[in-house]
C-alpha positions as CSV (number, residue, x, y, z in Angstrom):
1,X,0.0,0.0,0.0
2,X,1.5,3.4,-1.0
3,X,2.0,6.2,1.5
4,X,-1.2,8.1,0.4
5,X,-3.2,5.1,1.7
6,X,-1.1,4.6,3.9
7,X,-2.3,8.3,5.3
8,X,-6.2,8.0,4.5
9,X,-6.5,4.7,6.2
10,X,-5.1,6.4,9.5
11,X,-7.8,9.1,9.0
12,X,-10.2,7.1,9.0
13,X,-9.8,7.1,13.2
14,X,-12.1,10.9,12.2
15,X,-14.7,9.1,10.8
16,X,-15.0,6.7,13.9
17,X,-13.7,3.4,12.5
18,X,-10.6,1.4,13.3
19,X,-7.8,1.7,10.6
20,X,-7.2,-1.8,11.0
21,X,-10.4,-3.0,10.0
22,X,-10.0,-1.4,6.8
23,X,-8.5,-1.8,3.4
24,X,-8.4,1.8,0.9
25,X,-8.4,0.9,-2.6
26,X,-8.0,3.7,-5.3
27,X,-10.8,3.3,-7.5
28,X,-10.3,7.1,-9.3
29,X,-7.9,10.1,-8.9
30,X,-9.5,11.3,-5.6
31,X,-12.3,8.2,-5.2
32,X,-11.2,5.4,-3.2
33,X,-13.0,2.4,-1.8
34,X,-12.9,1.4,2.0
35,X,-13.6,-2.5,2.4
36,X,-14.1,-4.2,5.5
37,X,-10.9,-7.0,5.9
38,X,-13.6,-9.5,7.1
39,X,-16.9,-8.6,5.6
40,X,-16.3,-8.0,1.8
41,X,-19.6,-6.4,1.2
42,X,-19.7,-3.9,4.0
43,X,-17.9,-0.8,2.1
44,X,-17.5,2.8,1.7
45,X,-16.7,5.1,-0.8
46,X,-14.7,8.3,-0.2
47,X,-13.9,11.2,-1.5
48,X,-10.5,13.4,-1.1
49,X,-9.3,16.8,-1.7
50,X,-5.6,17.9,-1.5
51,X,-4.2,20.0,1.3
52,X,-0.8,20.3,1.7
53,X,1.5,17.0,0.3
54,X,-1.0,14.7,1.1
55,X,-4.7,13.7,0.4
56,X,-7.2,14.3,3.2
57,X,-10.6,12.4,2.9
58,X,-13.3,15.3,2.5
59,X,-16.5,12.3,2.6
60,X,-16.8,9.3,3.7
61,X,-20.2,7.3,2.9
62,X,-22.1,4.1,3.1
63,X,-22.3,2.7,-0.4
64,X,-22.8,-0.9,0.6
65,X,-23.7,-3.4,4.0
């Protein structure tokens, strides 16, 4: 996983949800996808904006359970 994920799936602590639960896959330039490691199904899709070097999520939601 490169650094940028590296960063977002730290973040994701802001949105409530433990980092290592997670997986971020880039599915466009500033779209990723957050998968459950256990529950392949439960997911989220996020957006990010740039501030400063790296990528910052600017929404997180629900896409599927």
């Amino acid at each position: 996983m490169c650094q940028i994920q590296n960063n977002l799936k730290k973040d994701l602590k802001k949105f409530g949800l433990n980092p290592e639960e997670w997986t971020v896959r880039k599915l466009k330039e500033k779209t990723y996808k957050v998968m459950h490691i256990k529950d392949h199904q439960f997911y989220f899709h996020g957006q990010t904006k740039q501030v400063g070097v790296l990528p910052e999520w600017s929404q997180l939601r629900l896409f599927s359970l």
